[in-house]
N, CA and C atoms of all chains as a GROMACS GRO file, in nm:
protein
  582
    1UNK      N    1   6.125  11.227  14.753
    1UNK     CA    2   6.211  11.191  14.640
    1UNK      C    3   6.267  11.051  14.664
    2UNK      N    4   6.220  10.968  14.591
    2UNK     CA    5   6.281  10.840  14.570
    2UNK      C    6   6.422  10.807  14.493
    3UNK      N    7   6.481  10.696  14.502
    3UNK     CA    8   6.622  10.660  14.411
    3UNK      C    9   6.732  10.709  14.459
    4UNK      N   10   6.720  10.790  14.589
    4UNK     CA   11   6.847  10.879  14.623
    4UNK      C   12   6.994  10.782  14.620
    5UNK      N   13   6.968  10.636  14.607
    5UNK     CA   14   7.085  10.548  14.582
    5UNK      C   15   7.144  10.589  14.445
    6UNK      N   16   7.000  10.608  14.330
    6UNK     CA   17   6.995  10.634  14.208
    6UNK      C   18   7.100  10.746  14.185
    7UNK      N   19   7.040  10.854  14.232
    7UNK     CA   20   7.108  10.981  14.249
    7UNK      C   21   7.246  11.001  14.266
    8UNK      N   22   7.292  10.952  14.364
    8UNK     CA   23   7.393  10.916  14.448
    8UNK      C   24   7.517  10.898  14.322
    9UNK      N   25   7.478  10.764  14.227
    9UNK     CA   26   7.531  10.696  14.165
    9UNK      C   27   7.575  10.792  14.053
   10UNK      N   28   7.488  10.881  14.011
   10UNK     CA   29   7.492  10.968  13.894
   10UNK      C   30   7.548  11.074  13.939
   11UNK      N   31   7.554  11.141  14.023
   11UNK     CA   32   7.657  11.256  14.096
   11UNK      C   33   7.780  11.176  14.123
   12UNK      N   34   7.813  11.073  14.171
   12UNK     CA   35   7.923  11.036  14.172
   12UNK      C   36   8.045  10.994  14.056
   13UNK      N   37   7.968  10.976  13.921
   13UNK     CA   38   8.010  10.928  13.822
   13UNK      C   39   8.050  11.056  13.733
   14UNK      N   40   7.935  11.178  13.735
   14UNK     CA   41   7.924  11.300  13.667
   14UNK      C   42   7.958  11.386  13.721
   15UNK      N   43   7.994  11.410  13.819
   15UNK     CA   44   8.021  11.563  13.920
   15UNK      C   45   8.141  11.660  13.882
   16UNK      N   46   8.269  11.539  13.851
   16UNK     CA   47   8.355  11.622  13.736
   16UNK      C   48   8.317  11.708  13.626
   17UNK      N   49   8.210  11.643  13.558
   17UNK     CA   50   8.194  11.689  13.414
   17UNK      C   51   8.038  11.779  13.393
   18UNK      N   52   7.965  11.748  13.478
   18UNK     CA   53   7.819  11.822  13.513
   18UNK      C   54   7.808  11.890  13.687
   19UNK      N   55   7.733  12.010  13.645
   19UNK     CA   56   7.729  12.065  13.763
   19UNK      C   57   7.554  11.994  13.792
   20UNK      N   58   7.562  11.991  13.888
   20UNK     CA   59   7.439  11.882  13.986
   20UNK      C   60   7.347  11.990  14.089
   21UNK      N   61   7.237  11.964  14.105
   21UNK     CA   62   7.169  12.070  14.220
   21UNK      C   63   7.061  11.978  14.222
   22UNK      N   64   7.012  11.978  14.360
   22UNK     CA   65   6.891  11.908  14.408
   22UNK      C   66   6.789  12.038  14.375
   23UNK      N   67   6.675  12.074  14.370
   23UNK     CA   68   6.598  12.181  14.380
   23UNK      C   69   6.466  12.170  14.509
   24UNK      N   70   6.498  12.167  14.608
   24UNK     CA   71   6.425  12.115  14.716
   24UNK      C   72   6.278  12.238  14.736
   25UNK      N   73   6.193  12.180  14.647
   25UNK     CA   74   6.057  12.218  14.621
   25UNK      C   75   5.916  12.138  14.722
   26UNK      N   76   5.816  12.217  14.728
   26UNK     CA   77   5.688  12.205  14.778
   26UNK      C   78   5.690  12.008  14.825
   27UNK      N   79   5.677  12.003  14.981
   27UNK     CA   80   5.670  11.884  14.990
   27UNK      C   81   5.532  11.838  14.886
   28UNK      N   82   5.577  11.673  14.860
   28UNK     CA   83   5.455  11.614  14.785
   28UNK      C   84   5.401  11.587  14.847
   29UNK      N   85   5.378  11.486  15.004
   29UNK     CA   86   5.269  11.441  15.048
   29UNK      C   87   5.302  11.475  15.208
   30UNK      N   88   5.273  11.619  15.227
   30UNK     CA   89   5.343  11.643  15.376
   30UNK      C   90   5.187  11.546  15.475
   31UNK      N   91   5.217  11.570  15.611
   31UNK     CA   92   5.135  11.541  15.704
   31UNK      C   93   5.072  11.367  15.695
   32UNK      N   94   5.126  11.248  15.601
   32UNK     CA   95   5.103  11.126  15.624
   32UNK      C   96   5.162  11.093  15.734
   33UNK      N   97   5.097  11.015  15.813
   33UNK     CA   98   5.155  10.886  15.932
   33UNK      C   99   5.237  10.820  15.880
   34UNK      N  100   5.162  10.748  15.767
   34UNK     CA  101   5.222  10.643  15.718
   34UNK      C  102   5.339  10.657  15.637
   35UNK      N  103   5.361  10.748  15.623
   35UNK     CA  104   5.498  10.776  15.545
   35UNK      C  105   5.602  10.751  15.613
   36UNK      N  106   5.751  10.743  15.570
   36UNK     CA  107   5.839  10.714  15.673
   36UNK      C  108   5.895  10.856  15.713
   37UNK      N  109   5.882  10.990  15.617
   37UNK     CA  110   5.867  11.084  15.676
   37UNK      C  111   5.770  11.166  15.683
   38UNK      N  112   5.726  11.212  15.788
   38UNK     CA  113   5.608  11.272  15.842
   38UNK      C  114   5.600  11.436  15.872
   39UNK      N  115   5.610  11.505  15.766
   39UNK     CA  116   5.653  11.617  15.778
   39UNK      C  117   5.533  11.734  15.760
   40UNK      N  118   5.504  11.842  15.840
   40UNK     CA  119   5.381  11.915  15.771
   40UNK      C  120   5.523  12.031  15.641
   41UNK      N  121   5.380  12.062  15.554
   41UNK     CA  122   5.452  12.144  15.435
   41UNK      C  123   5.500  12.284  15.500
   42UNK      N  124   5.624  12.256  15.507
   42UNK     CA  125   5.669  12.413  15.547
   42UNK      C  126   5.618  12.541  15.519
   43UNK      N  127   5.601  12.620  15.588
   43UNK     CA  128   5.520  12.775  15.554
   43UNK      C  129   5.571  12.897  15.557
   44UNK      N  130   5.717  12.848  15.606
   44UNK     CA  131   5.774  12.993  15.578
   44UNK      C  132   5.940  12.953  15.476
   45UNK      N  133   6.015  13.077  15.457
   45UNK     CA  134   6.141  13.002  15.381
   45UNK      C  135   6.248  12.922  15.478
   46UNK      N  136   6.189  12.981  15.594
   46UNK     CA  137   6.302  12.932  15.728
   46UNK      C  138   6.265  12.747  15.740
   47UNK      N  139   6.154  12.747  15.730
   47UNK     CA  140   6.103  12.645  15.780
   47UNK      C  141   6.127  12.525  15.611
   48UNK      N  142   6.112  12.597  15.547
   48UNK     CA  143   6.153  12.504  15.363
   48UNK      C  144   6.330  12.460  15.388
   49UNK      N  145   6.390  12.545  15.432
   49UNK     CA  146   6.545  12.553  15.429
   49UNK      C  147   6.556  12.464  15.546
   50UNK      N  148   6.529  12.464  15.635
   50UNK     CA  149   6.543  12.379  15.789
   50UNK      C  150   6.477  12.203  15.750
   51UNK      N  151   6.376  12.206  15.646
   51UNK     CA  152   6.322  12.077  15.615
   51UNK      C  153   6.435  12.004  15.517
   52UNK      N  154   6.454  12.095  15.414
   52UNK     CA  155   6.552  12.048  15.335
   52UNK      C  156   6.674  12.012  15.355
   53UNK      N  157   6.743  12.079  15.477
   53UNK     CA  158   6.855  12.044  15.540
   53UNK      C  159   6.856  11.860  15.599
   54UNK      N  160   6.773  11.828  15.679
   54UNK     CA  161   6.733  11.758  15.744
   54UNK      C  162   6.712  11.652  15.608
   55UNK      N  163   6.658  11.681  15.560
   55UNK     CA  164   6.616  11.611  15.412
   55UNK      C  165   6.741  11.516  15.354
   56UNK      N  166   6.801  11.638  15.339
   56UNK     CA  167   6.956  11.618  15.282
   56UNK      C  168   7.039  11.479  15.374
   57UNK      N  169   7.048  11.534  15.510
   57UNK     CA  170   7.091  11.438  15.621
   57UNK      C  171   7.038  11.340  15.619
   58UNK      N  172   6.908  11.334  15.632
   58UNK     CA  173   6.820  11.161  15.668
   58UNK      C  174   6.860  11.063  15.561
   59UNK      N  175   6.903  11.123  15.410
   59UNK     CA  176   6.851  11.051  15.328
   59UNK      C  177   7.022  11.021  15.258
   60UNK      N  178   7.111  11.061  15.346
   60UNK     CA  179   7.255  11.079  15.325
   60UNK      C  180   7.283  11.178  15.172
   61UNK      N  181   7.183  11.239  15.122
   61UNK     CA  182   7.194  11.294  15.023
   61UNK      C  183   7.338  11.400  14.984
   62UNK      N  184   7.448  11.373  14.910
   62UNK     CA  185   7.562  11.490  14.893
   62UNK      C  186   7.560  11.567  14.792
   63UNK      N  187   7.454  11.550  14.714
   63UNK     CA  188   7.430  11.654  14.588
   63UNK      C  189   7.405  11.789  14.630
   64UNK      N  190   7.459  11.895  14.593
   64UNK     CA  191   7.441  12.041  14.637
   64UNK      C  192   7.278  12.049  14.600
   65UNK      N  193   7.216  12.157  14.772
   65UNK     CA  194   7.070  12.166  14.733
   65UNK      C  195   7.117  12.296  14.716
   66UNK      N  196   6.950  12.326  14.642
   66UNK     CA  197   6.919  12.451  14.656
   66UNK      C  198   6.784  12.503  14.667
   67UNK      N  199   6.719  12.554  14.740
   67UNK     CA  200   6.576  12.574  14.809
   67UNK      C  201   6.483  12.670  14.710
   68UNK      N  202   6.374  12.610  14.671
   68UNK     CA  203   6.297  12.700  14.582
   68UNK      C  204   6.210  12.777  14.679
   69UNK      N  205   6.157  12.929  14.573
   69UNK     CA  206   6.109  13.030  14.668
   69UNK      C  207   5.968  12.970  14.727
   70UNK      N  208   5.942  13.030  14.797
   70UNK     CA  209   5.799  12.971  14.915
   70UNK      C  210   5.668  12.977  14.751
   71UNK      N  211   5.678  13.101  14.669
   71UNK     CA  212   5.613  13.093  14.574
   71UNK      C  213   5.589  12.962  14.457
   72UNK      N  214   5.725  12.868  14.476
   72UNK     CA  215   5.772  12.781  14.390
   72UNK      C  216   5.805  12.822  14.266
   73UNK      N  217   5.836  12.948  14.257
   73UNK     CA  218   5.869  13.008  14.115
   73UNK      C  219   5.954  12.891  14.032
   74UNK      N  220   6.039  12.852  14.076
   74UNK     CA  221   6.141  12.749  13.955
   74UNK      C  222   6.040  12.581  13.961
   75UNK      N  223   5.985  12.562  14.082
   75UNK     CA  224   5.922  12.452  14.030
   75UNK      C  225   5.802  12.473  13.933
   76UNK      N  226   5.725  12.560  13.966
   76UNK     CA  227   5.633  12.588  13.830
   76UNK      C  228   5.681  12.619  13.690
   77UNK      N  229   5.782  12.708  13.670
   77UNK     CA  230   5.861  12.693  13.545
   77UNK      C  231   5.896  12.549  13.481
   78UNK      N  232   5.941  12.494  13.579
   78UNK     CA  233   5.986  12.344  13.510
   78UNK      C  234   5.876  12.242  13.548
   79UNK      N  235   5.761  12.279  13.582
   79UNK     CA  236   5.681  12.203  13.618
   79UNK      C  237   5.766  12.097  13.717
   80UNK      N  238   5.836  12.116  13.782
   80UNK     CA  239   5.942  12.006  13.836
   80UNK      C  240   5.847  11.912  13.966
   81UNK      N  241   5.720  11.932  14.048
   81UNK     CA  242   5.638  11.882  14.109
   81UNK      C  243   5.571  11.747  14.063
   82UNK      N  244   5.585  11.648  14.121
   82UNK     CA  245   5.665  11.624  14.244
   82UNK      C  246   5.809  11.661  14.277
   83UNK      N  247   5.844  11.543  14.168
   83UNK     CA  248   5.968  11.555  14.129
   83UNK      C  249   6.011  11.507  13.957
   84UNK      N  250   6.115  11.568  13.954
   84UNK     CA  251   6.143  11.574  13.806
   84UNK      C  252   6.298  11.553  13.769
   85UNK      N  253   6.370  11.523  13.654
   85UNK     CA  254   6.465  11.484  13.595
   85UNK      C  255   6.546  11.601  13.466
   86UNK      N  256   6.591  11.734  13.523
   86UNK     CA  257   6.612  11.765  13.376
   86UNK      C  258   6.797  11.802  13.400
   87UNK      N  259   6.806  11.738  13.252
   87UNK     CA  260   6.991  11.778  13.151
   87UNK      C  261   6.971  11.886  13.123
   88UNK      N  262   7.010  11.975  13.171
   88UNK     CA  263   7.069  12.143  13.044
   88UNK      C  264   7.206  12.094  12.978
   89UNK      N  265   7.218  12.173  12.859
   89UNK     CA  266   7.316  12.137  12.802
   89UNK      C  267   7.406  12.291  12.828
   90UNK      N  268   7.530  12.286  12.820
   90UNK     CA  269   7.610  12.403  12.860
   90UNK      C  270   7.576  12.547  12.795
   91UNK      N  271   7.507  12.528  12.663
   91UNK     CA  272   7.437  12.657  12.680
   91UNK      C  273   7.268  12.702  12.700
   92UNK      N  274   7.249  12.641  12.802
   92UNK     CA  275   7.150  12.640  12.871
   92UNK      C  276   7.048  12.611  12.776
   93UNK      N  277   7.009  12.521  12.717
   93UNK     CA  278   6.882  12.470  12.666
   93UNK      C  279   6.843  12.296  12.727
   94UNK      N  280   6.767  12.256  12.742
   94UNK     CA  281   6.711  12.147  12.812
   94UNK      C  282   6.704  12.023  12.710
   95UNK      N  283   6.824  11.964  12.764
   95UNK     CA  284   6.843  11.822  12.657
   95UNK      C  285   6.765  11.690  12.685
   96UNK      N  286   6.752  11.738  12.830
   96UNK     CA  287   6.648  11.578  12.829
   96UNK      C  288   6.549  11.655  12.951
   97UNK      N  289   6.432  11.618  12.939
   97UNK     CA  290   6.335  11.642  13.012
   97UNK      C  291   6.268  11.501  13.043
   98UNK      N  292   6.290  11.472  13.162
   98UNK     CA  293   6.224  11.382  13.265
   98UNK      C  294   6.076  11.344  13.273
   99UNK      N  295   6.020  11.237  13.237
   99UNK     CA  296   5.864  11.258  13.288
   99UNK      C  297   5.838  11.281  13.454
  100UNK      N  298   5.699  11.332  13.460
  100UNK     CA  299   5.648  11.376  13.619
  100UNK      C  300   5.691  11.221  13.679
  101UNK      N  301   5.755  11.281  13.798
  101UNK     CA  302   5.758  11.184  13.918
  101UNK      C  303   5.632  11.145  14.004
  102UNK      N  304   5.586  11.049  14.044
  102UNK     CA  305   5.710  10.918  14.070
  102UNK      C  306   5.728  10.847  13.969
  103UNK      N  307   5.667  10.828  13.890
  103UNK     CA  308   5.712  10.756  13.777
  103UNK      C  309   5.763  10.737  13.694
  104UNK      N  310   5.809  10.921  13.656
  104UNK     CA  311   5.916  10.931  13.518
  104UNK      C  312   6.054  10.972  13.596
  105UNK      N  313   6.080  10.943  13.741
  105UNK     CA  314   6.162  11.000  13.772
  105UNK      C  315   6.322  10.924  13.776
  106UNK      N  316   6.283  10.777  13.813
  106UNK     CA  317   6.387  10.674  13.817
  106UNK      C  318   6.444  10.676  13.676
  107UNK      N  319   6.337  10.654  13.539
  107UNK     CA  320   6.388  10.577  13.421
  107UNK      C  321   6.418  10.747  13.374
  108UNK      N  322   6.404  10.846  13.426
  108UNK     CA  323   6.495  11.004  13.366
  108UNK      C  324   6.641  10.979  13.460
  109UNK      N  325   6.683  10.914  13.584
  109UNK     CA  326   6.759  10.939  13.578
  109UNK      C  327   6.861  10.808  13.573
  110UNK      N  328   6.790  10.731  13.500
  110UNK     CA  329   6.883  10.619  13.392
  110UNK      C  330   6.933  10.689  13.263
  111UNK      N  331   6.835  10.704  13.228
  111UNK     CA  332   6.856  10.773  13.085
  111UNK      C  333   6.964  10.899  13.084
  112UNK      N  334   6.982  10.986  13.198
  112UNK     CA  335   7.066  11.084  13.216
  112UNK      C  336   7.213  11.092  13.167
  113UNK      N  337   7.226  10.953  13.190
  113UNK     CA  338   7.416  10.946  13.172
  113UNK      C  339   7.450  10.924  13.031
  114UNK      N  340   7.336  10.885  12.891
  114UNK     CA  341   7.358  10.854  12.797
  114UNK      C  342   7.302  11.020  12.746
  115UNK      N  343   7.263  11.087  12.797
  115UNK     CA  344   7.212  11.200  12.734
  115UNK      C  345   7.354  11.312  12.796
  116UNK      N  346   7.413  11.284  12.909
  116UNK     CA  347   7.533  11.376  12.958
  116UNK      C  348   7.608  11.338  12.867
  117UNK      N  349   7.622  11.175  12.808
  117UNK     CA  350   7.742  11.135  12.749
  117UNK      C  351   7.772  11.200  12.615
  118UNK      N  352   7.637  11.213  12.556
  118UNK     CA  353   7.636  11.291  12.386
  118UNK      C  354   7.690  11.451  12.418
  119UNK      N  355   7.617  11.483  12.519
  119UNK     CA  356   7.671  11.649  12.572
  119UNK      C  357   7.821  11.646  12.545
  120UNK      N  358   7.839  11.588  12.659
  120UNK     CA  359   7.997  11.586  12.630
  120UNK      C  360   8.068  11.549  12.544
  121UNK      N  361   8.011  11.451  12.469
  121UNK     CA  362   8.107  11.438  12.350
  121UNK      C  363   8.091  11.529  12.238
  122UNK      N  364   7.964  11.569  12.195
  122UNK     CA  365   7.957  11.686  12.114
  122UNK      C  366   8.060  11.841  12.162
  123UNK      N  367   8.076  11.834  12.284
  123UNK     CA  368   8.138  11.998  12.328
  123UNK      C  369   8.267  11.917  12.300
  124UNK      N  370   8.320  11.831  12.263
  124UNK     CA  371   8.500  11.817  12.197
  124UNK      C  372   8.555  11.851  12.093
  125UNK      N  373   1.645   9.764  15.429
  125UNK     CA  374   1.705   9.869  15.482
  125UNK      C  375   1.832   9.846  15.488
  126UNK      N  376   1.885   9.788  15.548
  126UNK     CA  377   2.035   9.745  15.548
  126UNK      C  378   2.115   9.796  15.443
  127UNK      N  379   2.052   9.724  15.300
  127UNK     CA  380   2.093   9.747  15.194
  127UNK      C  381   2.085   9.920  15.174
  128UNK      N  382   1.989  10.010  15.153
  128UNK     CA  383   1.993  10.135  15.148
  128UNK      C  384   2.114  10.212  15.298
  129UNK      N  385   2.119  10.166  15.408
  129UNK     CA  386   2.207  10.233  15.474
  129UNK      C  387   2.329  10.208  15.390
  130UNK      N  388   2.374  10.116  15.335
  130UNK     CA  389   2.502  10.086  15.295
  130UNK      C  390   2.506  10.156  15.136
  131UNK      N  391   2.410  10.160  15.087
  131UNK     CA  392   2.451  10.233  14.951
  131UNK      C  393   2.478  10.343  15.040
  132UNK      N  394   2.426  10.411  15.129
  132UNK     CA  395   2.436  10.570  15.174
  132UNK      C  396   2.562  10.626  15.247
  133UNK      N  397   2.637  10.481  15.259
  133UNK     CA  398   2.793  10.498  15.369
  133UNK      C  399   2.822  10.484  15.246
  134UNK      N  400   2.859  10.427  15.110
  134UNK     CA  401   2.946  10.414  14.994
  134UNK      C  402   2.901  10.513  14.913
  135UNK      N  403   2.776  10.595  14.902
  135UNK     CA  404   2.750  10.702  14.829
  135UNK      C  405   2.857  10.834  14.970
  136UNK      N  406   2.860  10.857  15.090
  136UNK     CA  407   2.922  10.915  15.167
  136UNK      C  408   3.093  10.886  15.113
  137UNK      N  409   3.118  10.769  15.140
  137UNK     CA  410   3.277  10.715  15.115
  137UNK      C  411   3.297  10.801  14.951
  138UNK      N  412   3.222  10.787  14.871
  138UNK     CA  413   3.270  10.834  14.721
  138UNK      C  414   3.306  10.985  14.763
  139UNK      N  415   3.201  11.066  14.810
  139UNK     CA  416   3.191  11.179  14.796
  139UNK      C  417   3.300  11.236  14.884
  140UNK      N  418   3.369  11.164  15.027
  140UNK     CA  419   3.455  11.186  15.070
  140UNK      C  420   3.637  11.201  14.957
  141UNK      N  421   3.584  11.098  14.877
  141UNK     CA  422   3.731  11.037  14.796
  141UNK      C  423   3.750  11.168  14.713
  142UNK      N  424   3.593  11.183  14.638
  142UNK     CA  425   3.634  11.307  14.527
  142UNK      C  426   3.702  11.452  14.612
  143UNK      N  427   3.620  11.414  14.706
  143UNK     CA  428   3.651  11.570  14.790
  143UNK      C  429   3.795  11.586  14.802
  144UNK      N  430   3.901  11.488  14.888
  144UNK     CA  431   4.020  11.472  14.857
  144UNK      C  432   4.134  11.430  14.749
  145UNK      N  433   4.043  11.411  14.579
  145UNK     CA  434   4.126  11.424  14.496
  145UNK      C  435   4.091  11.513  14.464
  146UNK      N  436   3.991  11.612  14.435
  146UNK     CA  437   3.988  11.748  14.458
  146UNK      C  438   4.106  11.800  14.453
  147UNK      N  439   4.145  11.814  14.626
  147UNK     CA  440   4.242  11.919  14.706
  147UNK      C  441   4.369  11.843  14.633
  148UNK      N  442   4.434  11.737  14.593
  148UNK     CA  443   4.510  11.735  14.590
  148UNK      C  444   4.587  11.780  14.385
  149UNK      N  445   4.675  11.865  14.447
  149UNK     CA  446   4.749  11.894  14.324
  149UNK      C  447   4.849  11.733  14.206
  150UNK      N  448   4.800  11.799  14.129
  150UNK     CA  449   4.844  11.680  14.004
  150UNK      C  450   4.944  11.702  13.928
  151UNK      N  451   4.982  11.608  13.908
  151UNK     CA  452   5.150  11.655  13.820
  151UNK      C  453   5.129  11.731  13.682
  152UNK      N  454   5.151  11.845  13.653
  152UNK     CA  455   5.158  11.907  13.542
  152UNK      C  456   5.291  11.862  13.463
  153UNK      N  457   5.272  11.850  13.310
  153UNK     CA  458   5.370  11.876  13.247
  153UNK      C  459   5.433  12.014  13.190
  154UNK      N  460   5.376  12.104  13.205
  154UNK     CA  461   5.424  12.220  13.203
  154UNK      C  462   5.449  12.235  13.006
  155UNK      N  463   5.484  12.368  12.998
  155UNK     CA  464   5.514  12.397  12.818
  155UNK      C  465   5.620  12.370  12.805
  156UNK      N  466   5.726  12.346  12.869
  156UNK     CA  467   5.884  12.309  12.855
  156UNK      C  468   5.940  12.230  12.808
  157UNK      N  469   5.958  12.259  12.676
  157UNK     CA  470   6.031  12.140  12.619
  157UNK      C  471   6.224  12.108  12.556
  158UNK      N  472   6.213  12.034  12.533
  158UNK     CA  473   6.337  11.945  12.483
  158UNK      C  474   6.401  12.036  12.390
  159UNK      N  475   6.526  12.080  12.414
  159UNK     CA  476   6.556  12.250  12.283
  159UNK      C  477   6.520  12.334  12.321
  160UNK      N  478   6.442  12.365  12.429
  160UNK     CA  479   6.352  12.546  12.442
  160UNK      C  480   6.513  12.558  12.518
  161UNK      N  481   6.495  12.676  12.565
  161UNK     CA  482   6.591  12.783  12.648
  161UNK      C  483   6.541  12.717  12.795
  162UNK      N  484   6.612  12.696  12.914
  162UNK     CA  485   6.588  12.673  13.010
  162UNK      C  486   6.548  12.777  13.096
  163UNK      N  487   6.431  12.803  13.152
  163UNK     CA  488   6.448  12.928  13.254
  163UNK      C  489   6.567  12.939  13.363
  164UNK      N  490   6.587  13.090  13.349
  164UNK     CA  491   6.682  13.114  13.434
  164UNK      C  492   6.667  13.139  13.598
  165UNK      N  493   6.746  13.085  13.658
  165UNK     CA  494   6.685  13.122  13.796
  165UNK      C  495   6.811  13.154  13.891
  166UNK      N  496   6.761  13.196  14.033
  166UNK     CA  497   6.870  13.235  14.141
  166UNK      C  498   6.804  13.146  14.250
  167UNK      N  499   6.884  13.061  14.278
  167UNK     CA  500   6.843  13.049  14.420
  167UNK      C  501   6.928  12.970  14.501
  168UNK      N  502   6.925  13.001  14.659
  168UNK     CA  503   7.024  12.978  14.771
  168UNK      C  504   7.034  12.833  14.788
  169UNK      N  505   7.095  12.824  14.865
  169UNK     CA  506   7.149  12.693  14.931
  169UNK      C  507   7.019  12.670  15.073
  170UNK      N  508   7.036  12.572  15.150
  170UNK     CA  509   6.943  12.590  15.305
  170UNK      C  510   7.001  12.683  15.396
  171UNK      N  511   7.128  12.688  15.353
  171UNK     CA  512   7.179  12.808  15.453
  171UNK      C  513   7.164  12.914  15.408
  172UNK      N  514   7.133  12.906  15.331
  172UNK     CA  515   7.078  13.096  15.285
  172UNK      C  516   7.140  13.187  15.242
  173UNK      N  517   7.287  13.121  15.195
  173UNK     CA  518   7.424  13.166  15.168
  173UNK      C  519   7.440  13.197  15.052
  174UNK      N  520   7.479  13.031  15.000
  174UNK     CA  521   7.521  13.070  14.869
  174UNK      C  522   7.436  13.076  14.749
  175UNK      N  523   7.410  13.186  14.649
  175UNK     CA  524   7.316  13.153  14.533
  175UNK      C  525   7.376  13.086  14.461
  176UNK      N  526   7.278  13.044  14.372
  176UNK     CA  527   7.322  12.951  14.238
  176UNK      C  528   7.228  13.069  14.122
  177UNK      N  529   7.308  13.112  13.996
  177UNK     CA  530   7.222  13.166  13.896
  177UNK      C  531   7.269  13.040  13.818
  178UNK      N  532   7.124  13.019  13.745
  178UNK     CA  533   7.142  12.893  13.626
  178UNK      C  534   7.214  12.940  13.532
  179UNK      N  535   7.198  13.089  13.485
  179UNK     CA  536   7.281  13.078  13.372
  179UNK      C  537   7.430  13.148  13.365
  180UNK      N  538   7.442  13.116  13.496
  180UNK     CA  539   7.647  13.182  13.491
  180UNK      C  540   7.692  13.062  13.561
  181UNK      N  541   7.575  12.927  13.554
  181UNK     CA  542   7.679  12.798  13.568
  181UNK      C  543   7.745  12.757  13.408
  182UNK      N  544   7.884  12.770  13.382
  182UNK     CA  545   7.964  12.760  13.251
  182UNK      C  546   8.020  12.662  13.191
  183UNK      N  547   8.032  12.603  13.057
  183UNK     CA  548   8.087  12.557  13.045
  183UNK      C  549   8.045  12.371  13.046
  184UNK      N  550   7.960  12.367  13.150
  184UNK     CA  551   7.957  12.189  13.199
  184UNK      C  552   7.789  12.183  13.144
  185UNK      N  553   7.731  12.060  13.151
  185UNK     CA  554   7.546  12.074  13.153
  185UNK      C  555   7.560  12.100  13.261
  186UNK      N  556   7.388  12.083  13.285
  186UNK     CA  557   7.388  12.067  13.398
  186UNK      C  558   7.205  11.974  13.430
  187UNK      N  559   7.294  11.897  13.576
  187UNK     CA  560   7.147  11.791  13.592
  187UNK      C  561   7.120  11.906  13.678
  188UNK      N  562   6.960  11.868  13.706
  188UNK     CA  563   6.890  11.983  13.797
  188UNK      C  564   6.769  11.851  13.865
  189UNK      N  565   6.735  11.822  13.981
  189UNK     CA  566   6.653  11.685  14.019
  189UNK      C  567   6.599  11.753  14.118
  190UNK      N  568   6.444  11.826  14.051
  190UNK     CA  569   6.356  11.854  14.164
  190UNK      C  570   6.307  11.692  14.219
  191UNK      N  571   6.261  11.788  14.364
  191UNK     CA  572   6.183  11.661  14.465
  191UNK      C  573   6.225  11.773  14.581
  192UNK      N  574   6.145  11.643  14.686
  192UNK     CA  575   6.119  11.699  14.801
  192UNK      C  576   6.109  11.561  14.891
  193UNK      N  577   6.086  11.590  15.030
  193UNK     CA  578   6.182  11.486  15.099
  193UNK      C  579   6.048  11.342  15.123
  194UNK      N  580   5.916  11.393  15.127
  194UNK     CA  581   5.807  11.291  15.064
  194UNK      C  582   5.785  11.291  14.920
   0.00000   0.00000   0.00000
C-alpha cells in the first residue's frame, strides 16, 4: 500500500467525523528482493495478523486495522485487491468507490474528503 | 545459426513471461457499485481482539482502504 503519508493526512483531518479501518488483505507482491519489503504471503491467520502488525509499525501507519479472513472473504466482496479506496455513507451504501490500485488508489483518496464533505453536510 | 539460437532464447524468454502473467492475479473490478448496499462484514483487529461489524458502525461514513504491506 502506497500514500500512507496520503492516508495519514485523511485520518487525521476525518477521524472525528468518519470511522476509518485499514483492511489488511492478501499481500500483492509477496516474495520480491527488490521490494523494500520482502515478505512471503502469509498462510495462516496467525501469520496475516503478525504481518499486518509489523505492517502497521514499519510504515508508522495509525489508522485502526483490521485483518481479512485467510479466505479473503471482504476483499473479494469489494474486490478491494490490491488495494482499494471506498466512502460508505452512514447508512451503509458505498458513496465513492475507488479505482483498482495502484493506480486508482492515490486520486480515490484525494477525492475522499470532497465525497466525506457532501456526506456530512447532507446528514445536517 | 546464431541468429536461430537467439530467436529460440526470445521464443524461451516469451514463453517464460506468459507463464508468469499467467500465475499472477489481476485487479478485478468486482459488481459493486456506487448506491448498492455495502457488504456487511466482521472482522478483528491483528490482535485478534477486537471485531469490527460494518454495519453497527453508526451514525458517521465510513472510509474503508484495503491494501497490504507490498
Amino acid at each position: 500500500m502506497a500514500s500512507v503519508g496520503q492516508i495519514e493526512k485523511l485520518y487525521a483531518n476525518y477521524k472525528g467525523k468518519a470511522h476509518f479501518y485499514v483492511v489488511y488483505i492478501r499481500e500483492a507482491h509477496p516474495d520480491m528482493e527488490k521490494n523494500k519489503f520482502n515478505i512471503p504471503q502469509p498462510k495462516t491467520l496467525e501469520e496475516r495478523q503478525k504481518v499486518a502488525k509489523e505492517f502497521a509499525e514499519a510504515l508508522k501507519l495509525t489508522v485502526p486495522l483490521l485483518v481479512d479472513s485467510m479466505e479473503d472473504a471482504v476483499g473479494k466482496a469489494y474486490a478491494g485487491w490490491p488495494d482499494r479506496v471506498y466512502v460508505i455513507d452512514a447508512e451503509g451504501k458505498v458513496a465513492l468507490k475507488g479505482g483498482p490500485g495502484p493506480q486508482g488508489f492515490a486520486p480515490a483518496v484525494k477525492a475522499a474528503p470532497a465525497a466525506l464533505d457532501k456526506l456530512l453536510a447532507d446528514s445536517k | 545459426m546464431r541468429l536461430i539460437k537467439l530467436g529460440g532464447a526470445a521464443a524461451l524468454l516469451l514463453t517464460a513471461l506468459v507463464a508468469v502473467e499467467a500465475q499472477q492475479p489481476r485487479p478485478r473490478d468486482g459488481d459493486l457499485k456506487e448506491g448498492a448496499a455495502a457488504p456487511d462484514f466482521t472482522l478483528k483487529d491483528p490482535e485478534g481482539t477486537n471485531a469490527v461489524k460494518l454495519s453497527e458502525l453508526k451514525g458517521k461514513p465510513v472510509v474503508l482502504l484495503f491494501g497490504s504491506c507490498t
